[in-house]
N, C-alpha and C positions, 0 to 999 in steps of 0.2 A: 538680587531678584526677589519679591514680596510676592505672594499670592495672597489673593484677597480672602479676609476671613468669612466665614461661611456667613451665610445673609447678606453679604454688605452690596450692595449695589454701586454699579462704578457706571460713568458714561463711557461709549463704547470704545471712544477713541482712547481714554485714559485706560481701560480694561485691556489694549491691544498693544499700547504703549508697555504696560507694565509687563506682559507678558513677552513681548518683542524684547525689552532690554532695548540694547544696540541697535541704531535703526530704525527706532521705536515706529518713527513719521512715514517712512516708507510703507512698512507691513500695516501703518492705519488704511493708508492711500489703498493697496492693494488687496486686504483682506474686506474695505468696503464694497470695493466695486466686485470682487466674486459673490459677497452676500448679499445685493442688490440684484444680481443677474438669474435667472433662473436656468438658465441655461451654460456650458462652461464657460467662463470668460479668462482671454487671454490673457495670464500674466507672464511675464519672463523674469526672472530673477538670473540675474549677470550672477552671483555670488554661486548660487544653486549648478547654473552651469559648469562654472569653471574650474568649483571646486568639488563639485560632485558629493563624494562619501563626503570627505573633509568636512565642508558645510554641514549635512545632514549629520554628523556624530557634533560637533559642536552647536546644534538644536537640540541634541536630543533623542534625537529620531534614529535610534539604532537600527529596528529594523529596515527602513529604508537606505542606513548606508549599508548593510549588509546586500540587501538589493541592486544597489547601485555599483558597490564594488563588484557581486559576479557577473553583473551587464558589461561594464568596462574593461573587465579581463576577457570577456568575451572576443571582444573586437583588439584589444591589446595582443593576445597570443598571435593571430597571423598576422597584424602589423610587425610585433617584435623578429618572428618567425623571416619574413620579408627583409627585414632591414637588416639583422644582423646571425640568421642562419645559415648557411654553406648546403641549399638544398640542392648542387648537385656533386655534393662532395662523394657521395656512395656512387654516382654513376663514373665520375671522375675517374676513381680507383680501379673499376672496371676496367675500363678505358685503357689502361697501364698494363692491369694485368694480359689486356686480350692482346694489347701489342708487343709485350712480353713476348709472349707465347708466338704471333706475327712473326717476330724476327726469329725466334728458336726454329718454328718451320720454315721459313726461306732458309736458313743454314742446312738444315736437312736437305731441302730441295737441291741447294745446289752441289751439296758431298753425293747426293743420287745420282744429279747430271755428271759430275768428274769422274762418278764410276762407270757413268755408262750406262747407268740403270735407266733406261730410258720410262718405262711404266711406272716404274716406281716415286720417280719423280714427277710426273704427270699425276698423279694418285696425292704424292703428296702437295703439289702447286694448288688442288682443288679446293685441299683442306686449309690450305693458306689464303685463298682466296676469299673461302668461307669465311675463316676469322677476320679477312677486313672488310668486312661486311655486317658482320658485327660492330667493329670496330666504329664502323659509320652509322651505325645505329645508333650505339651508345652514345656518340658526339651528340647527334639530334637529342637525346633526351638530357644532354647536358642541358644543351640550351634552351628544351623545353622548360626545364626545373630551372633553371635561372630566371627566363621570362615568368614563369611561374612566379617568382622573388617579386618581379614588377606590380604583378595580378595585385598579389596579395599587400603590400604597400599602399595602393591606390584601393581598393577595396578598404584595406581596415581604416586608411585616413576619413574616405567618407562614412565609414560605419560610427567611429569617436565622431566625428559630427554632428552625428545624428541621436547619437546618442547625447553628446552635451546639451543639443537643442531637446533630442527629449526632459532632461534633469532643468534643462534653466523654464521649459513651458510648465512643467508640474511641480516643481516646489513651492511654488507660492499656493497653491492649489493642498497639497498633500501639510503643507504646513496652517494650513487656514484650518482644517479639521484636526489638527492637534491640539491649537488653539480653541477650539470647541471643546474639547475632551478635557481641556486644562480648567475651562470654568466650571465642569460639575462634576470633576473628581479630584477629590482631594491627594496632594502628591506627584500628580504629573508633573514633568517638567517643564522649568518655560527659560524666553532666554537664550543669552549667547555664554557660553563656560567656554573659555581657553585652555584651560587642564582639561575636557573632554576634545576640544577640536586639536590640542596635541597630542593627545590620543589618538584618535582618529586616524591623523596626520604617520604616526610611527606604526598604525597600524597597515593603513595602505602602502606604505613607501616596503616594508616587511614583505608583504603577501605577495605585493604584485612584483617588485626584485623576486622574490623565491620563485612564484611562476614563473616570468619569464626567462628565466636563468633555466628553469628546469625543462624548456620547450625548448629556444634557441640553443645551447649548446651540443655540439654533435654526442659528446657521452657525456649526460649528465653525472654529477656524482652518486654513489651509490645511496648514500643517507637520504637524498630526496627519491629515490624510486624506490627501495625497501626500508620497512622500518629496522633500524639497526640493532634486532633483537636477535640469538639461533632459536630455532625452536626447542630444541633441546631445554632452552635456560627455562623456560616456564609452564609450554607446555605437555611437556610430558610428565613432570611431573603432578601436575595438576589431573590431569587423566588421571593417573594413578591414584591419586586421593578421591577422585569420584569415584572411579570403578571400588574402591573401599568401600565407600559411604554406601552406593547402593547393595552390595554385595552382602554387608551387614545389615542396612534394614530388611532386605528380602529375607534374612534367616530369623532374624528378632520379630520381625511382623507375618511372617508368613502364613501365620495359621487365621492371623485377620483379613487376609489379601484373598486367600482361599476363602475362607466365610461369604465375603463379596461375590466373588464369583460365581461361588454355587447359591447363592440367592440370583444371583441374575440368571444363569444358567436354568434354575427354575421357570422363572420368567416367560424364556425365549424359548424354551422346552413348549411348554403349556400353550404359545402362542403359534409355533411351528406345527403342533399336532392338529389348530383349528385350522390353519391356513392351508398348509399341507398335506398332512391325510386325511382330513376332511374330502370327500368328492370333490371335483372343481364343480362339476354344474350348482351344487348348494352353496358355496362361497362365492363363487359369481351372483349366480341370484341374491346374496345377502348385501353384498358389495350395491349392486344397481339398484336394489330394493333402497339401500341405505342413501346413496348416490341422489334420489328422485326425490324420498320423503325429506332431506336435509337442505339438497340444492334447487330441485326444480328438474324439470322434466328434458332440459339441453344439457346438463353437466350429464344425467342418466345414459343420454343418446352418445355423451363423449364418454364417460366411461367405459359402455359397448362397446366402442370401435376400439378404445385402447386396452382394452381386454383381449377383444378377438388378435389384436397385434400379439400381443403377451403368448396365446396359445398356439396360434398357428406357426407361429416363429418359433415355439419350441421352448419356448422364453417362461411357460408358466411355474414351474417349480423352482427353479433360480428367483424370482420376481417374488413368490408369496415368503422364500425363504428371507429376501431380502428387507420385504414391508413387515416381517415378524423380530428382523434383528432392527426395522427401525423403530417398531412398535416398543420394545421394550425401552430403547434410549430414552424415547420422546415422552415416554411412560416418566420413568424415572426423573427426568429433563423435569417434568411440569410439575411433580410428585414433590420435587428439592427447590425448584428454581420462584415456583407461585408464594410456599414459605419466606423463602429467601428475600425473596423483593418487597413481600408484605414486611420485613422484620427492617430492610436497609431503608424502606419509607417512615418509620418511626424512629431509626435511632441512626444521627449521622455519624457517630464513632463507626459503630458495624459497617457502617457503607463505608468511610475511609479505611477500615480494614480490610475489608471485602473486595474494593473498587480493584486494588492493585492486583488481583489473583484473576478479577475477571478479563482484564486488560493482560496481563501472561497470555490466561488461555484464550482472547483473541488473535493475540500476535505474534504469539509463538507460531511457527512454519508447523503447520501437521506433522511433518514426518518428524518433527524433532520431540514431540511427547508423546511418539510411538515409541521411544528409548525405556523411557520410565514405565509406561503400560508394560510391554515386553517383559521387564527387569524383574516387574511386582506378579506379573496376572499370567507372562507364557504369551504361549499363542490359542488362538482359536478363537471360537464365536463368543463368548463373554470380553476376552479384551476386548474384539471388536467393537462392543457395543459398549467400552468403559469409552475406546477412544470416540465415538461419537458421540457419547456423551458430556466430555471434554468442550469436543467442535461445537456441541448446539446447545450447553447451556446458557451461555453469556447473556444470548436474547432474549429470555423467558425472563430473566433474572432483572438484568437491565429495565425491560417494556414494562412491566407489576411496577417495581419503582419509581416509572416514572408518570405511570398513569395516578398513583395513589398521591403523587406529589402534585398532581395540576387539577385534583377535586380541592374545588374553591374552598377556603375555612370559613366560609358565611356557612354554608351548604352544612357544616360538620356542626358548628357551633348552633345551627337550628335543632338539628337532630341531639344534640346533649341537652336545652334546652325543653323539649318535647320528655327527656328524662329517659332517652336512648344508653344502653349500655355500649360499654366499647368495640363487643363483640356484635351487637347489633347493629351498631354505627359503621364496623368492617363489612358486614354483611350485608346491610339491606341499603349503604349510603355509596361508601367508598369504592366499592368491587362492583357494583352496578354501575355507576360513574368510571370506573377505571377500566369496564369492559372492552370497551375496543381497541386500546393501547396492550392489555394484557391477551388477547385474542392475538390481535399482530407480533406479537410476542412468543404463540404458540405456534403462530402459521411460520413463523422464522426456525425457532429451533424445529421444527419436522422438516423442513429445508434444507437446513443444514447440518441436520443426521443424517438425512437422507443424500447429502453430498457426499459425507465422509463414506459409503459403502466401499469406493473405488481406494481410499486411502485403508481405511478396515480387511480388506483384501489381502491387502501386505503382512498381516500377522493373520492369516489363514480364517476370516470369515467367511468367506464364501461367498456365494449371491452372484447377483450381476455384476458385481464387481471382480469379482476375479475373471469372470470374462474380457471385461475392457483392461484389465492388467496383461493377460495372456495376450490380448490383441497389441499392445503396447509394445509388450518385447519382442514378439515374432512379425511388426510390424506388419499384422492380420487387418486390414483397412476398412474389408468389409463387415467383419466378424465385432470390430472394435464400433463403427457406425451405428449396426443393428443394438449390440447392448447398449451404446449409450442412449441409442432411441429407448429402448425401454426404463433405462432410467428415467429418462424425461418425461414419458407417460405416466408411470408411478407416480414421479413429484404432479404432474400437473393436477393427474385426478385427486392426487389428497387433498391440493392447493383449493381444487375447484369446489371441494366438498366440505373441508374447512370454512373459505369465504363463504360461500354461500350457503352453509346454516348458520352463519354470526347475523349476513346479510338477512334473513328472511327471519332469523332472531328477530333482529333489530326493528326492522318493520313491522313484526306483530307489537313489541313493545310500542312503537310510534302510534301506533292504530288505537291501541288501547288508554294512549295517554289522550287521545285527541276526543274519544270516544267516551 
């Protein structure tokens, strides 16, 4: 198989021939008449059908036989299940036992009648009557689960139908755009390979023996239902070398871990005393006042209501405690992250180093780097706010990055040009241009600080969040409703006050460009 060298031009059919290999005249026939249609046009490919994955791994197309194999298991399991399961072998045994037991109490019954026992035997003939009554139960769901067997036969045979006629209509179809992707990128594959289609081949006859072995058979063996590891062999002692590792950086670091904290602790101190002891009527009216001059005079009118919600529910000190632990995150959040993205936009080493930490602190589960907060920081309102700092940095970090990467380099190289310094070029070209991707970038991490409050709760920061926690465990319905309404009004009013001074930003800029 040749793939054409870059520049060269081939006529289409000899470009589809060389690509096809095997077959070459077919896939010309069928790959012309899809690109002539604008619409989908019917191919069927007998090979694609029949052989499903197999085909598709000896094209190439792994991801599609990986596709194809868990669609065909799909419909494989209750066929197999059908054909050679024993689905009413558990009612069967039933069945044995209840009439077991049948004949134990007729024996009873009638040692009661030769005594004499007249009641007593009457008492026990009931209980025997009972159990064939049972006993006839059980029968019927014998042969419900047997008919059952039939169901599913006929069922999974027309499902593999429909599925092979799905694979034989879209392979020529899914194979025509490989072939696109083959002429303008170097290294795809093209082609029929027999070392991958035996591949293929030893890998489905593998997988799909193992499923259905492990579906069909009444006890499976153990090694396909557990991995055949104890816990014992690895992990515990692996715990144990964490709980080491952490153990000693908390005494080795700890006087830096404490440094941290009492700078944020500052922070959320300094921010809880405006919020909090401040009067509420002066922090409300700073809030609305703020609310009106940034968004407009309907985010003001909704801030109001979600204010008055805030106070009259009792909700105001929990609420301003809560916007003051999000204040600092989101502080620090834009304080590390607008750096940060400025620095991974210049330099792609730092961003492949970077990239993998940000993608952790995506996807790591919340509660599982509450472990290490905890470990390093304790409990209370600075972890709190280290762990939401965790949760909502990624997007400030990310959106800078990607806004300073999509200001065009015509745009840059005018301004070096004009004899702009670098920092000027950051300032008055890059960051004005990258405005709105780094704005949605700040509206995200205040979002998702302001998520974490309920997960921050767990190591004692307090807020509305530990209300919807409290509600959570004592399954408190109403109590848990009311706080998360007011978390929702928090996030919405920052959301609305956020967007809408970028927005009313943005429009003075426009006005002034036009003007």
């Amino acid at each position: 198989m040749t793939t054409p060298a870059i520049g060269e031009t081939l006529d289409l059919s000899d470009s589809i021939q060389r690509f096809a290999g095997r077959n070459g005249a077919y896939y010309v026939h069928q790959f012309t008449k899809i690109q002539s249609s604008s619409r989908f046009s019917l191919s069927f490919n007998w090979s694609g059908a029949l052989a499903g994955p197999v085909w598709a791994g000896a094209r190439g197309l792994w991801g599609l036989f990986c596709c194809l194999a868990i669609l065909e298991l799909l419909v494989l399991v209750p066929l197999g299940q059908g054909l050679w399961s024993d689905l009413g072998a558990e009612e069967r045994t039933r069945v044995e036992k209840l009439e077991h037991n049948y004949d134990r109490m007729l024996g009873k019954v009638q040692k009661a009648k030769d005594k004499g026992k007249t009641a007593k035997a009457a008492k026990l003939q009931k209980n025997a009557d009972n159990l064939n009554n049972a006993i006839a139960r059980t029968k019927l769901k014998v042969v419900k689960a047997e008919n059952t067997a039939t169901v599913l036969i006929i069922a999974g045979l027309i499902g593999l139908l429909l599925v092979k006629l799905f694979e034989g209509a879209w392979a020529n179809a899914i194979y025509e755009k490989h072939y696109s992707r083959w002429r303008t990128q170097r290294g795809a594959k093209s082609g029929l390979s027999w070392t991958t289609a035996v591949i293929a081949a030893i890998l489905v006859a593998a997988v799909y023996a193992t499923t259905l072995y492990r579906f069909t058979v009444a006890i499976p063996p153990e090694f396909l239902v557990d991995f055949p590891v104890e816990k014992a062999t690895y992990q515990e002692p692996a715990t144990q070398w964490i709980d080491a590792k952490f153990d000693a950086a908390a005494i080795k670091f700890g006087d830096f871990f404490q440094s941290i904290a009492k700078g944020i602790r500052i922070v959320l101190e300094a921010l809880e005393t405006m919020l909090v002891d401040t009067p509420w009527p002066v922090v409300m009216s700073v809030i609305v006042i703020t609310a009106w001059r940034l968004a407009g005079p309907r985010v003001a009118i909704f801030t109001i209501a979600a204010l008055a919600y805030l106070a009259v529910l009792g909700y105001w000190e929990k609420s301003m405690s809560t916007v003051a632990l999000l204040g600092t995150a989101a502080l620090i959040c834009i304080l590390v992250g607008v750096p940060l993205g400025v620095w991974f936009s210049r330099s792609e080493r730092a961003y492949s180093v970077g990239r993998p930490a940000l993608d952790f602190m995506q996807s790591m589960p919340a509660f599982v780097y509450l472990i290490p907060v905890i470990a390093f920081f304790g409990t209370g309102k600075p972890p709190g706010v280290i762990a939401s700092i965790v949760f909502g940095l990624p997007p400030i970090v990310r959106l800078t990055n990607l806004g300073l990467r999509q200001v065009p380099h015509n745009i840059k190289e005018a301004a070096e040009a004009f004899g702009a310094t670098k920092w000027k070029i950051l300032t008055g070209v890059e960051i004005p241009l990258a405005l709105p991707s780094i704005m949605t970038g700040i509206n995200q991490t205040i979002l998702f600080c302001l998520s974490a409050v309920v997960i921050a709760a767990l190591i004692g920061a307090k807020g509305l969040g530990f209300d919807v926690l409290v509600a959570l465990q004592y399954a408190a319905k109403g109590q848990g409703v009311l706080a998360g309404l007011a978390i929702l009004f928090c996030a919405m009013v920052i959301d609305r006050i956020v967007q809408g001074s970028f927005r009313k930003s943005h429009d003075a800029r426009a006005r002034s460009m036009v003007s």
